[in-house]
N, CA, C, O and CB atoms as a CASP TS submission, in Angstrom:
PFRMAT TS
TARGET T0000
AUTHOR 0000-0000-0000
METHOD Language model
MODEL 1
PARENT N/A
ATOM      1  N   UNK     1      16.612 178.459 -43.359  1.00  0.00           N
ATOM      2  CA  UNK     1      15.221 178.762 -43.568  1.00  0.00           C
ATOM      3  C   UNK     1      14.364 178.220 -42.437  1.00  0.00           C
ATOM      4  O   UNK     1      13.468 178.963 -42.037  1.00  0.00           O
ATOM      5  CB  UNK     1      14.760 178.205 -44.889  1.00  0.00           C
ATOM      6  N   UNK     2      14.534 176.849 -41.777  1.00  0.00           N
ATOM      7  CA  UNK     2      13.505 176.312 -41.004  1.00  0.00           C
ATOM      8  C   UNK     2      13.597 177.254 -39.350  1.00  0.00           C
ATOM      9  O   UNK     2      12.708 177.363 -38.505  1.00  0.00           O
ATOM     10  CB  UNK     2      13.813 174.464 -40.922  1.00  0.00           C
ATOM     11  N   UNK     3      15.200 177.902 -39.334  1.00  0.00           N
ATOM     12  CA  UNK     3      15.449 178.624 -38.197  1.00  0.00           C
ATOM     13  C   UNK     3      14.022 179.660 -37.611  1.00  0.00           C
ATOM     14  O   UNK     3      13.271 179.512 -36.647  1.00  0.00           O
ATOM     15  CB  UNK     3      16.803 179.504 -38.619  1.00  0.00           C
ATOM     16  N   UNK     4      14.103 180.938 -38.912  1.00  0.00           N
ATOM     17  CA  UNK     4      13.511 181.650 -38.585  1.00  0.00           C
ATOM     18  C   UNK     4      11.526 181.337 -38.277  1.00  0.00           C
ATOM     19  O   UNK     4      10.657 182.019 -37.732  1.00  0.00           O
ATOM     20  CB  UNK     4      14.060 182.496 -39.499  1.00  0.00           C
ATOM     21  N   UNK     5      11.518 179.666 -39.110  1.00  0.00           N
ATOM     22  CA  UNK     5      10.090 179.341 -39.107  1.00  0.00           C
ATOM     23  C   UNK     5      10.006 178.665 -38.012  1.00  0.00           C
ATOM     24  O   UNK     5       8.819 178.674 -37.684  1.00  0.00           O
ATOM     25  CB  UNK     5       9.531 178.609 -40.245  1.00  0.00           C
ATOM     26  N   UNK     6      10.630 178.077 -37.261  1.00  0.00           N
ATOM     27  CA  UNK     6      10.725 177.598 -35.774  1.00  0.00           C
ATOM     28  C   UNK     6      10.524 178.838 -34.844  1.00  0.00           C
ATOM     29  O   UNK     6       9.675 178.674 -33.968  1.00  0.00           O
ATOM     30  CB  UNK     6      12.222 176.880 -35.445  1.00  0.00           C
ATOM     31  N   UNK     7      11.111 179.968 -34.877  1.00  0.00           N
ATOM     32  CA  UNK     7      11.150 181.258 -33.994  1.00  0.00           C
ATOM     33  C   UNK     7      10.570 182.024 -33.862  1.00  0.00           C
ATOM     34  O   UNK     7      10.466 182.711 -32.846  1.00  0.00           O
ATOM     35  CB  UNK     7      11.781 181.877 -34.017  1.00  0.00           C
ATOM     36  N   UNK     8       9.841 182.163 -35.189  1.00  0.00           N
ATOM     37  CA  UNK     8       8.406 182.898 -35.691  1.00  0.00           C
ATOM     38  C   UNK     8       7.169 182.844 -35.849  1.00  0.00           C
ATOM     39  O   UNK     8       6.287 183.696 -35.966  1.00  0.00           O
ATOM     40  CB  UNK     8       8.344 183.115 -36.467  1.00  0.00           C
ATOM     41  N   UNK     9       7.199 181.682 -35.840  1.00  0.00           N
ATOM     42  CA  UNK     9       5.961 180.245 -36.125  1.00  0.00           C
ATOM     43  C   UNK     9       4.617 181.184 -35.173  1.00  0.00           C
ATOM     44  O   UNK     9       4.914 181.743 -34.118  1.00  0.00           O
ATOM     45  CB  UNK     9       6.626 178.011 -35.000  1.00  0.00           C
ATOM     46  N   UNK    10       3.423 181.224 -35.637  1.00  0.00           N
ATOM     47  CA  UNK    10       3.298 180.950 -37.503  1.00  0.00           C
ATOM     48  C   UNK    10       3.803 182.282 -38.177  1.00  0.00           C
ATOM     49  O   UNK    10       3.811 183.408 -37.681  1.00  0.00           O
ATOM     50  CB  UNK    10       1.398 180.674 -38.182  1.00  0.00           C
ATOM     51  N   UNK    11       4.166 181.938 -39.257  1.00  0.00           N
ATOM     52  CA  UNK    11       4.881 183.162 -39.943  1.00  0.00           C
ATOM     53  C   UNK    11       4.698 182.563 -41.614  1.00  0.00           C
ATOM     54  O   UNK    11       4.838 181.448 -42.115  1.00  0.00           O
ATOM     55  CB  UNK    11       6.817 183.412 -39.310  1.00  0.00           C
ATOM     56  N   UNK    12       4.356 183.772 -42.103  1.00  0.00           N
ATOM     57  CA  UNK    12       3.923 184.109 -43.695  1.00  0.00           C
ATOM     58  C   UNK    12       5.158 184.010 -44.521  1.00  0.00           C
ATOM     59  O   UNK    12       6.292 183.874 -44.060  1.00  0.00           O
ATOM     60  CB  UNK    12       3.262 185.709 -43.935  1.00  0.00           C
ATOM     61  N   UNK    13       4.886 184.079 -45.614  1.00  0.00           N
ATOM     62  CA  UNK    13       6.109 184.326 -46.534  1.00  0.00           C
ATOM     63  C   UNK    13       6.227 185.497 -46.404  1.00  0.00           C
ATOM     64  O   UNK    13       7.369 185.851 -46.111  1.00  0.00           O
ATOM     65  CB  UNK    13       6.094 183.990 -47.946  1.00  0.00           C
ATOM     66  N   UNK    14       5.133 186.648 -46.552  1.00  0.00           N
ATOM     67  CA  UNK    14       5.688 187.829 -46.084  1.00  0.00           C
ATOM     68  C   UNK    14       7.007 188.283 -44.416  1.00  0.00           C
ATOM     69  O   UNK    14       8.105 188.820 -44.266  1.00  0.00           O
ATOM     70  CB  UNK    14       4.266 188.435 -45.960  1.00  0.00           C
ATOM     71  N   UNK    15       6.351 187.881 -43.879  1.00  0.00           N
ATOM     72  CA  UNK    15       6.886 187.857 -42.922  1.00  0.00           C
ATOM     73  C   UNK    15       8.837 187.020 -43.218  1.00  0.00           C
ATOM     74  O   UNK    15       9.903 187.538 -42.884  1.00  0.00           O
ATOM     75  CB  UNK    15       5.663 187.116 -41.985  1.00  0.00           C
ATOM     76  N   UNK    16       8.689 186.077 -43.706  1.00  0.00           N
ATOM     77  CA  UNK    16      10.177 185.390 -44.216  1.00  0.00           C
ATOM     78  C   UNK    16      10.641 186.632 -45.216  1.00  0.00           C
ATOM     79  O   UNK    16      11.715 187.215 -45.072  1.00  0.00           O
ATOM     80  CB  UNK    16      10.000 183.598 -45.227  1.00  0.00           C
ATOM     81  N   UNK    17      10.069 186.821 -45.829  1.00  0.00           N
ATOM     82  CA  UNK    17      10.954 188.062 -47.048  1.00  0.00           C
ATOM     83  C   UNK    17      11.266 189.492 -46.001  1.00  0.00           C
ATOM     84  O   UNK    17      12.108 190.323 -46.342  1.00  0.00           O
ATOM     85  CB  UNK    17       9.513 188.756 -48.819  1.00  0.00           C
ATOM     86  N   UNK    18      10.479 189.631 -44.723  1.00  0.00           N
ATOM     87  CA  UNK    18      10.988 190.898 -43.983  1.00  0.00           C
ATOM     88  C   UNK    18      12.141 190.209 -43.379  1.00  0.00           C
ATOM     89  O   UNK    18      13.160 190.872 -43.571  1.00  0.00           O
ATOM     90  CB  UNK    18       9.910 191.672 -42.833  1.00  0.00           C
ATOM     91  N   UNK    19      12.430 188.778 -42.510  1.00  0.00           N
ATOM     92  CA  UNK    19      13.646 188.341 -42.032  1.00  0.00           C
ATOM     93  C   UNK    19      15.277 188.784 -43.220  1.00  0.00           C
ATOM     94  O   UNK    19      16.414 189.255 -43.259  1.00  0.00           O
ATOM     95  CB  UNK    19      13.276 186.556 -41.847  1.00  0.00           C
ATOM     96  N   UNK    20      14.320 188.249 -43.867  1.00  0.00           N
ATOM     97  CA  UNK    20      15.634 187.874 -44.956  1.00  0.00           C
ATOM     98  C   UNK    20      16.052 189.106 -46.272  1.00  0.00           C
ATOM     99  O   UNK    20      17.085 189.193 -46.936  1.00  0.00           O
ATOM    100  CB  UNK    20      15.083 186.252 -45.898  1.00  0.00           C
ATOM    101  N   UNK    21      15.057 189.781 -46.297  1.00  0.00           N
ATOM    102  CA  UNK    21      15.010 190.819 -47.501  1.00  0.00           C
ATOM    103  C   UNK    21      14.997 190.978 -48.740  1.00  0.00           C
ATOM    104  O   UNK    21      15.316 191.901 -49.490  1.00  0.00           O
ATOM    105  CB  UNK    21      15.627 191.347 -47.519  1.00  0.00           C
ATOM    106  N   UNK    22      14.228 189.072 -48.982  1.00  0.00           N
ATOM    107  CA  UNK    22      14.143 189.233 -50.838  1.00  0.00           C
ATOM    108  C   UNK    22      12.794 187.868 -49.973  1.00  0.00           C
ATOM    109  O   UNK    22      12.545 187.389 -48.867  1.00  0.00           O
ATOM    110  CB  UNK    22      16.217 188.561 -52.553  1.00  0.00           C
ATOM    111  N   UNK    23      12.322 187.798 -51.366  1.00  0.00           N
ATOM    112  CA  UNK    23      11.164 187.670 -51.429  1.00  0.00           C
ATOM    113  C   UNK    23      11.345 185.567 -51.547  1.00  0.00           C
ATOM    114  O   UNK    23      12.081 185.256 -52.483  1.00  0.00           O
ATOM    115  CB  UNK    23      10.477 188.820 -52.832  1.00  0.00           C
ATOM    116  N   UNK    24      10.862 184.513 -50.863  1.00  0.00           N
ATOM    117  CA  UNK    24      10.688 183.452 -50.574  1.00  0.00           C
ATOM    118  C   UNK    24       9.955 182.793 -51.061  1.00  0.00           C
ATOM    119  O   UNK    24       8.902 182.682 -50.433  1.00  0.00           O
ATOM    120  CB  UNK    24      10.574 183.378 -49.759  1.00  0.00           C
ATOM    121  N   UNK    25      10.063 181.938 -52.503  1.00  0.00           N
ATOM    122  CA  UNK    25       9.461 181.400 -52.987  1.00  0.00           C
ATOM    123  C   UNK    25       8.690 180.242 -52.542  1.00  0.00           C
ATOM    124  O   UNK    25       9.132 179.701 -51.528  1.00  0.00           O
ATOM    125  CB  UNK    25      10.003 181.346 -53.667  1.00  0.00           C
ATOM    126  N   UNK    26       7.671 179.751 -53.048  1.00  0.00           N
ATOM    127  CA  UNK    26       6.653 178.732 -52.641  1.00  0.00           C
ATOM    128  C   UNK    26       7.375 177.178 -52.880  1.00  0.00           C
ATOM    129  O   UNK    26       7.219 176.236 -52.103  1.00  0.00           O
ATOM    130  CB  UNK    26       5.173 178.963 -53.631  1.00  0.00           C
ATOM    131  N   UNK    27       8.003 177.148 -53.837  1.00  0.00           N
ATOM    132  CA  UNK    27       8.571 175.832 -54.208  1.00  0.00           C
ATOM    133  C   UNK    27       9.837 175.788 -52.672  1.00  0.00           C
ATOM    134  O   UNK    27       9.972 174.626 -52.290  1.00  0.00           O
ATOM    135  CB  UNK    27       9.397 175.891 -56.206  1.00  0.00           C
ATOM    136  N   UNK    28      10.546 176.639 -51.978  1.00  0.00           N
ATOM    137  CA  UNK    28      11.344 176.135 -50.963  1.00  0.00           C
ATOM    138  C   UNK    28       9.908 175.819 -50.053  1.00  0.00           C
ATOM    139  O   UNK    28       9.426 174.696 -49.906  1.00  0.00           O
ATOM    140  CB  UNK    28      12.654 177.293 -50.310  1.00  0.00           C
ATOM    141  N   UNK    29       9.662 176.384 -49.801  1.00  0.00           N
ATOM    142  CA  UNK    29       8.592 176.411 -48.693  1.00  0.00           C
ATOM    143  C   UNK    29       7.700 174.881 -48.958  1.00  0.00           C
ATOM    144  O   UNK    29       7.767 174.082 -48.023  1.00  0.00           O
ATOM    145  CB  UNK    29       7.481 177.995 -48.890  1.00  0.00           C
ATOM    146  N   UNK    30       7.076 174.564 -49.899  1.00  0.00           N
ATOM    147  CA  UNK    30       6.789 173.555 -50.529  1.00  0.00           C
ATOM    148  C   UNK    30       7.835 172.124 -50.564  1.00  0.00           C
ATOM    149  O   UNK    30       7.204 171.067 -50.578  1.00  0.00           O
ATOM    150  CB  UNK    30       6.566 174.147 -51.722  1.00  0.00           C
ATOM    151  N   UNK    31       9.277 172.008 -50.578  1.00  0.00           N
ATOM    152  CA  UNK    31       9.603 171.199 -50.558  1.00  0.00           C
ATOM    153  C   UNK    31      10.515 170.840 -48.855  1.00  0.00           C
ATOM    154  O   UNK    31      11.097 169.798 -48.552  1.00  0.00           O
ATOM    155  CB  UNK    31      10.094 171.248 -51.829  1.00  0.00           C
ATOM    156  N   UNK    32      10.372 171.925 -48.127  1.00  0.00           N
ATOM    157  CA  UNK    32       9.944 171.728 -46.360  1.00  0.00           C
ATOM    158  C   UNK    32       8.867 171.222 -46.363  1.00  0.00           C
ATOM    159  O   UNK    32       8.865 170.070 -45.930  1.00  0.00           O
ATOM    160  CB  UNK    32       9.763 172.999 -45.355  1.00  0.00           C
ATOM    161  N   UNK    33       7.968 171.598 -46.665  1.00  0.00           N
ATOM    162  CA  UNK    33       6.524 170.553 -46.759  1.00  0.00           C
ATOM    163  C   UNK    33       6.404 169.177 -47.060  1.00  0.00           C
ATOM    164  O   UNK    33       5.481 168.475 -46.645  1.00  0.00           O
ATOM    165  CB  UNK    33       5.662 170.950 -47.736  1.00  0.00           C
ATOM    166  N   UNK    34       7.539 168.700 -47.941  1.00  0.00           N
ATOM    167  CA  UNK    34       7.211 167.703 -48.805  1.00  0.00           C
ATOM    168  C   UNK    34       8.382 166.714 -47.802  1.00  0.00           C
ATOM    169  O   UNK    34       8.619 165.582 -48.224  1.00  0.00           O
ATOM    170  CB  UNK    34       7.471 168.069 -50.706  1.00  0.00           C
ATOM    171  N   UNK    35       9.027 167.141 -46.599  1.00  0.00           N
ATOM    172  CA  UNK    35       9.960 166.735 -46.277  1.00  0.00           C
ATOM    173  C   UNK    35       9.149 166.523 -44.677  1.00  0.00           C
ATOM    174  O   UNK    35       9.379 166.012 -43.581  1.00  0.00           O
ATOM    175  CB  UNK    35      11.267 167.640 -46.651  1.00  0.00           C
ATOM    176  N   UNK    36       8.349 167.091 -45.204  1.00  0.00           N
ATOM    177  CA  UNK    36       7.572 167.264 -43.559  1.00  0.00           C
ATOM    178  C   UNK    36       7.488 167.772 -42.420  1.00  0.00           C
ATOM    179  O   UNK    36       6.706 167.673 -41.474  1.00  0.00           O
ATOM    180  CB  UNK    36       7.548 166.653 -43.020  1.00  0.00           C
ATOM    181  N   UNK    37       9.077 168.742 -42.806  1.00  0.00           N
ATOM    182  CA  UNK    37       9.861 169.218 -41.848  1.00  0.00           C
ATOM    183  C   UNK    37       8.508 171.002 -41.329  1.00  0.00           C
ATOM    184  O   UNK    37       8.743 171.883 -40.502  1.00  0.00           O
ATOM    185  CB  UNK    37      11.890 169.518 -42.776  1.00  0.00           C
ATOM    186  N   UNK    38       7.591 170.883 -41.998  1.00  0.00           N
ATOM    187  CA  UNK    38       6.637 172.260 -41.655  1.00  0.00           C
ATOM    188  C   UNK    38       5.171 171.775 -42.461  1.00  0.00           C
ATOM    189  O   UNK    38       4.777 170.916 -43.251  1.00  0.00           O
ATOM    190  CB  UNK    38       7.438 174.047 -42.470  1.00  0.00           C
ATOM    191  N   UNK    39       4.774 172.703 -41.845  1.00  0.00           N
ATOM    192  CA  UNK    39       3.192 172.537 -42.288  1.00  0.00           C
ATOM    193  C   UNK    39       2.371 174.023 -42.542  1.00  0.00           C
ATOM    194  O   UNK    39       2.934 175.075 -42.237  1.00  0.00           O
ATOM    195  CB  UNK    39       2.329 171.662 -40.953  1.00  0.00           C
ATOM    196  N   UNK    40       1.373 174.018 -42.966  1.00  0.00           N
ATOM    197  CA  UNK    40       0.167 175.373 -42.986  1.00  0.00           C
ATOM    198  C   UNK    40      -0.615 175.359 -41.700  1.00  0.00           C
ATOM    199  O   UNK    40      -1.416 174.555 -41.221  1.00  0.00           O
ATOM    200  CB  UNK    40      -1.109 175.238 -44.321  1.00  0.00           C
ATOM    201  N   UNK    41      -0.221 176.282 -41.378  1.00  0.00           N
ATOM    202  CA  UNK    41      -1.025 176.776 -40.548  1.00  0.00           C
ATOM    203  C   UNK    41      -2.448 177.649 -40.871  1.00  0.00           C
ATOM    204  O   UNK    41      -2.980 177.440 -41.961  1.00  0.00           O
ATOM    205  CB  UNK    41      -0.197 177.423 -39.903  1.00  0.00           C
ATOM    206  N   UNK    42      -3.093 178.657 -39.907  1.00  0.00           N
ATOM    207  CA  UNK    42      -4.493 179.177 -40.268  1.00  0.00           C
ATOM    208  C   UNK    42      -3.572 180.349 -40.979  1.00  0.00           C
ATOM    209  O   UNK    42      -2.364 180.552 -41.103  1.00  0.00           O
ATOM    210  CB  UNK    42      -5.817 179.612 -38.854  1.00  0.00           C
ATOM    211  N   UNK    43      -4.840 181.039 -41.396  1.00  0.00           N
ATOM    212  CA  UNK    43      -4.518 182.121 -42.421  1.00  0.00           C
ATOM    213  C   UNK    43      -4.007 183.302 -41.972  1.00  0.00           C
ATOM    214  O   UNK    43      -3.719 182.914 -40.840  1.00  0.00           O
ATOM    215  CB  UNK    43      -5.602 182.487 -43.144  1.00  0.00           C
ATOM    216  N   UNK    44      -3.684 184.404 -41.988  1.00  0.00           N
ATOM    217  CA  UNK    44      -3.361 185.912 -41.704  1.00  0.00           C
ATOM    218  C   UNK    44      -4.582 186.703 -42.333  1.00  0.00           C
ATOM    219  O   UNK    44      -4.885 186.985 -43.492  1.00  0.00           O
ATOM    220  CB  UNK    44      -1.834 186.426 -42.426  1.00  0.00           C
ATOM    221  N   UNK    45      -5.369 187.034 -40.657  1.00  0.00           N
ATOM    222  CA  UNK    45      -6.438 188.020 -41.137  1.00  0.00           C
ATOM    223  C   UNK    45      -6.094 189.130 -41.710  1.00  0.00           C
ATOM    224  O   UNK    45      -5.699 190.099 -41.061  1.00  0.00           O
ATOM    225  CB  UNK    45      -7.211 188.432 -40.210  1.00  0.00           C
ATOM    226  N   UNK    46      -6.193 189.122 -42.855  1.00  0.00           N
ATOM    227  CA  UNK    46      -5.837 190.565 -43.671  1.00  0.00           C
ATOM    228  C   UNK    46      -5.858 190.214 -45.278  1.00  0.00           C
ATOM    229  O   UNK    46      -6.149 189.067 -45.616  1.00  0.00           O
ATOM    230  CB  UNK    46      -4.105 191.232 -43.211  1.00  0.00           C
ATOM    231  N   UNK    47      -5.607 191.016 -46.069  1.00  0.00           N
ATOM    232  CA  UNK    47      -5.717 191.212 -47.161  1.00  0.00           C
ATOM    233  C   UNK    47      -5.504 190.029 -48.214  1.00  0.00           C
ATOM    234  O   UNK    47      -4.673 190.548 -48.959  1.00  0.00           O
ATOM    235  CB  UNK    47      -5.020 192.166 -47.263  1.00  0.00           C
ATOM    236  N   UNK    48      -5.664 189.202 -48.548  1.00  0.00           N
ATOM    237  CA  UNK    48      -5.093 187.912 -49.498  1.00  0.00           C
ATOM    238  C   UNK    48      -4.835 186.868 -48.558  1.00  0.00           C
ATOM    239  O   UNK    48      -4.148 185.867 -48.760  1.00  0.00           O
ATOM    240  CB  UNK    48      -3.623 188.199 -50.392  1.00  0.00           C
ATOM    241  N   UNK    49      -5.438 187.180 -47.523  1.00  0.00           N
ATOM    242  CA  UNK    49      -5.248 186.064 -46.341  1.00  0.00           C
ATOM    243  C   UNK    49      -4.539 184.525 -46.501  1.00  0.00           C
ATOM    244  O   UNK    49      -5.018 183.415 -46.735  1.00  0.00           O
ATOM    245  CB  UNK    49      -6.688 185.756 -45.875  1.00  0.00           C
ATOM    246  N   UNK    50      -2.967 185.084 -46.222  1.00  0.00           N
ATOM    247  CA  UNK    50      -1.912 184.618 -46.364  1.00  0.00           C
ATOM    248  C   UNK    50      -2.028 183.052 -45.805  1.00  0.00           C
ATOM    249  O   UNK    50      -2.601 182.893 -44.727  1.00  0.00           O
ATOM    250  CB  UNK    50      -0.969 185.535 -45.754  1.00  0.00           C
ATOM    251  N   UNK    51      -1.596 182.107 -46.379  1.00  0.00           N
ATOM    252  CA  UNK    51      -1.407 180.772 -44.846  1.00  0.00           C
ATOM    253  C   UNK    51      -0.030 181.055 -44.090  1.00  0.00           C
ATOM    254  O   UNK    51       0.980 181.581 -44.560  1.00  0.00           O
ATOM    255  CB  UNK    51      -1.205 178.713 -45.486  1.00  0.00           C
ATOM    256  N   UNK    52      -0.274 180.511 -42.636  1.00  0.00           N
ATOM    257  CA  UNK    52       1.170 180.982 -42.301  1.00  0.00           C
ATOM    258  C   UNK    52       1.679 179.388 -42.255  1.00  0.00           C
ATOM    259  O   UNK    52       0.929 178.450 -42.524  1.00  0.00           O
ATOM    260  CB  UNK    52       1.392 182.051 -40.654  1.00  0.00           C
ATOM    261  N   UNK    53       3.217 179.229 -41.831  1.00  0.00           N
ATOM    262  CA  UNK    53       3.771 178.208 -42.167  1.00  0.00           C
ATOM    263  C   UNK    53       4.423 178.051 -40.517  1.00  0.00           C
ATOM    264  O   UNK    53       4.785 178.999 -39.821  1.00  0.00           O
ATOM    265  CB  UNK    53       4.747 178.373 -43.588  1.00  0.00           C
ATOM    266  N   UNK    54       4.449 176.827 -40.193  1.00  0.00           N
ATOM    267  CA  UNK    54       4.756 176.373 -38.536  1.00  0.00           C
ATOM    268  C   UNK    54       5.557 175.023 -38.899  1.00  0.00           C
ATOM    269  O   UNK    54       5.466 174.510 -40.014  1.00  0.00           O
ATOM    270  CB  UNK    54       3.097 176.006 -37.369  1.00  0.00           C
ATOM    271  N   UNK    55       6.244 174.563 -38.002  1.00  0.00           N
ATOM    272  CA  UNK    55       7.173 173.672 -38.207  1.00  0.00           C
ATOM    273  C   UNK    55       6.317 172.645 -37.307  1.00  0.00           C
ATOM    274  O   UNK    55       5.725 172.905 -36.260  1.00  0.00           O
ATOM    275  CB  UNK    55       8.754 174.106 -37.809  1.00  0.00           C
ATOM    276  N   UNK    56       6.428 171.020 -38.196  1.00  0.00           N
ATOM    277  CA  UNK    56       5.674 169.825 -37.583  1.00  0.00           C
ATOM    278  C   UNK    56       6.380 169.075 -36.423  1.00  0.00           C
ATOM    279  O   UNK    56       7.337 169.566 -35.824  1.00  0.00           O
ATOM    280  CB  UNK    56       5.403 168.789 -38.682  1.00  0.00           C
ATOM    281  N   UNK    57       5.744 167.600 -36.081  1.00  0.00           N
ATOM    282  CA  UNK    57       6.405 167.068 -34.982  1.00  0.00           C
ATOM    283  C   UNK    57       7.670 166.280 -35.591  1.00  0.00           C
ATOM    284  O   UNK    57       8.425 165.659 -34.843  1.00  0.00           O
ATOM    285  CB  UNK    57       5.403 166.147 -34.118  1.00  0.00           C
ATOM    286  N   UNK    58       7.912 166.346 -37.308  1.00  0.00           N
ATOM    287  CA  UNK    58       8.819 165.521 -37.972  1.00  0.00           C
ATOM    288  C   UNK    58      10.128 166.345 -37.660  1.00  0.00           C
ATOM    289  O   UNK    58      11.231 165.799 -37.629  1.00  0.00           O
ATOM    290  CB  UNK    58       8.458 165.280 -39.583  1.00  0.00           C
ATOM    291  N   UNK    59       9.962 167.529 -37.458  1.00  0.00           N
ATOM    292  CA  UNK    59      10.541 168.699 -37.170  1.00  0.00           C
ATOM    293  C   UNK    59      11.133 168.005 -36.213  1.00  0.00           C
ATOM    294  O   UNK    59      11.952 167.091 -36.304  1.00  0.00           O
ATOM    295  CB  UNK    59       9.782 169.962 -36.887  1.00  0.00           C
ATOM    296  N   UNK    60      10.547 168.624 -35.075  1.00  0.00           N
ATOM    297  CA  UNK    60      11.017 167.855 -34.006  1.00  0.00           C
ATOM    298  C   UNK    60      12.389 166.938 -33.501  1.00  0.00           C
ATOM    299  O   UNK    60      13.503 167.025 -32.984  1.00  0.00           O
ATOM    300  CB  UNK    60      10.196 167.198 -34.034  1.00  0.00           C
ATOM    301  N   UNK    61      11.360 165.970 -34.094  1.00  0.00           N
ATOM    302  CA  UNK    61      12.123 164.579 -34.351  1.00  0.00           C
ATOM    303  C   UNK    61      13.824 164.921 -34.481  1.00  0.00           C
ATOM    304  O   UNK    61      14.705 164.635 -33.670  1.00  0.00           O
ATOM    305  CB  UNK    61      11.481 163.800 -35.957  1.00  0.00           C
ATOM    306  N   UNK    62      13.974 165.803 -36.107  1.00  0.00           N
ATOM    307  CA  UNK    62      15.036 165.288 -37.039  1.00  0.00           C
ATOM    308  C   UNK    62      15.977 166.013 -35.954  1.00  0.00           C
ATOM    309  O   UNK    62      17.160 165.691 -35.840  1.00  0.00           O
ATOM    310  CB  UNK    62      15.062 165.785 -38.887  1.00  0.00           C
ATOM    311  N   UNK    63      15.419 166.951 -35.214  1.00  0.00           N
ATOM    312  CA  UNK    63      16.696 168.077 -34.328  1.00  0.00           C
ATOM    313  C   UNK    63      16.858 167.366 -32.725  1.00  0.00           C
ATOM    314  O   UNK    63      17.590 167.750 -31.814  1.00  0.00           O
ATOM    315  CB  UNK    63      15.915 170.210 -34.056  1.00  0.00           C
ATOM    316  N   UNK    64      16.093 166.432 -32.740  1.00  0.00           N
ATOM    317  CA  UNK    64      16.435 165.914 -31.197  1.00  0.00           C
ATOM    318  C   UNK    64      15.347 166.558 -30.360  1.00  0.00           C
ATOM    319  O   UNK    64      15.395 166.547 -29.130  1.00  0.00           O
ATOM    320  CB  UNK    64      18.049 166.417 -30.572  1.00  0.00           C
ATOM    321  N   UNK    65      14.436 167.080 -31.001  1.00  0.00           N
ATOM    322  CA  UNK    65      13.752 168.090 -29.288  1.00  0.00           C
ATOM    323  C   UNK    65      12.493 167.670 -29.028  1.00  0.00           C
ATOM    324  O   UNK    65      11.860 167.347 -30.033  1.00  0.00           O
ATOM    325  CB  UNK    65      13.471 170.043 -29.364  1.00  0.00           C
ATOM    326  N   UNK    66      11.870 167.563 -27.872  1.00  0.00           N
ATOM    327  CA  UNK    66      10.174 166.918 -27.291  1.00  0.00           C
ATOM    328  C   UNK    66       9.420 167.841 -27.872  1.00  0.00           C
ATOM    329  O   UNK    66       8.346 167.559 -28.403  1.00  0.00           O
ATOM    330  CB  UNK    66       9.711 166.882 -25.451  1.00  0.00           C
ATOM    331  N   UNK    67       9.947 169.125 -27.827  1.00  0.00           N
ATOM    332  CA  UNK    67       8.429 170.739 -28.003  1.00  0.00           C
ATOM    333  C   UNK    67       9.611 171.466 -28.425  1.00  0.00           C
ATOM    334  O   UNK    67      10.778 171.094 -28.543  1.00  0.00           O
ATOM    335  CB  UNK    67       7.249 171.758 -26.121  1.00  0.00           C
ATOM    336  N   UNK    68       8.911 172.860 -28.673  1.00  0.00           N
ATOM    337  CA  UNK    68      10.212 173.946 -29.471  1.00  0.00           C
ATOM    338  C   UNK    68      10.592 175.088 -28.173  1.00  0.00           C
ATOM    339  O   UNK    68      11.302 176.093 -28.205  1.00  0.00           O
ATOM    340  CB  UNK    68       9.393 175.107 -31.250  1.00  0.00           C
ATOM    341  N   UNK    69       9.733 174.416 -26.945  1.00  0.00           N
ATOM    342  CA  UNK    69      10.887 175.019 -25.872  1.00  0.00           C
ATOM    343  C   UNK    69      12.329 174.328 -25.709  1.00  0.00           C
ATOM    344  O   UNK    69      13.039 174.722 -24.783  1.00  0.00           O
ATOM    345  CB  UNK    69      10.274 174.943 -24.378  1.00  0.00           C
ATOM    346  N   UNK    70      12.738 173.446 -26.454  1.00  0.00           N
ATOM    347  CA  UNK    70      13.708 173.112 -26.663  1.00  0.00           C
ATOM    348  C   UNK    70      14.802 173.427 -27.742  1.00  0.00           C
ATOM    349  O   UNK    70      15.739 172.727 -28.127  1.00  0.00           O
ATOM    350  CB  UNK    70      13.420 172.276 -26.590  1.00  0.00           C
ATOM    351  N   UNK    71      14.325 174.948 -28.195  1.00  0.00           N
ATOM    352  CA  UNK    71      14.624 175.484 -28.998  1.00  0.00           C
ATOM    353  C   UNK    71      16.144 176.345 -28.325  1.00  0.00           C
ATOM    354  O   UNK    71      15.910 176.544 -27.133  1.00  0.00           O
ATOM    355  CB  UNK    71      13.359 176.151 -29.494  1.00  0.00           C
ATOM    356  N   UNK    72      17.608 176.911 -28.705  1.00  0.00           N
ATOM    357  CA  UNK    72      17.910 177.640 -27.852  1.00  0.00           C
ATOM    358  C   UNK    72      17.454 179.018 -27.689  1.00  0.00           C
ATOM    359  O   UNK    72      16.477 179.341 -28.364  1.00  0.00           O
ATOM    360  CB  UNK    72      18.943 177.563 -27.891  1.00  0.00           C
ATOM    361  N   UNK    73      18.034 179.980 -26.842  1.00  0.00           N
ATOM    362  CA  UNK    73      17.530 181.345 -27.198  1.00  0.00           C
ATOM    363  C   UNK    73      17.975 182.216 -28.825  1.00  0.00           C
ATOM    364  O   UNK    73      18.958 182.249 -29.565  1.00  0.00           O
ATOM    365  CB  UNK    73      18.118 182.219 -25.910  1.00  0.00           C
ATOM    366  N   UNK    74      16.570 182.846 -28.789  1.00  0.00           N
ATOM    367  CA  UNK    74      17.994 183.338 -30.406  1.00  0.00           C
ATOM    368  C   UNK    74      18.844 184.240 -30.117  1.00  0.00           C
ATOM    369  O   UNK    74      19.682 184.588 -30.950  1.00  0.00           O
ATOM    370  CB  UNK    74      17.411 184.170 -31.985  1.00  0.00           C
TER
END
């Protein structure tokens, strides 16, 4: 899960249910949050103006990397 939110960043739950093809509940997403491992980002101008979800500097940290150009290619 944190893959595609590192690569996509910022990216919606909508956007996670088009990666993956079923629909991404708030409680995973929520307990990346609670781990610190991501955060809210600003909203998605559009309809129900979504928050999008971006990965923090705890992130970071837990994978070894300075910035997420230290990401590999996908």
């Amino acid at each position: 899960m944190l893959a595609p939110i590192a690569f996509h960043q910022p990216i919606s739950r909508d956007g996670l249910k088009d990666i993956f093809g079923r629909e991404i509940s708030r409680n995973l997403i929520g307990r990346l949050a609670e781990r610190d491992l991501t955060g809210t980002a600003s909203r998605q101008p559009r309809r129900g103006a979504p928050y999008t979800v971006v990965t923090t500097e705890a992130f970071l940290a837990a994978f070894g990397m300075q910035s997420l150009r230290d990401l590999p290619d996908p």
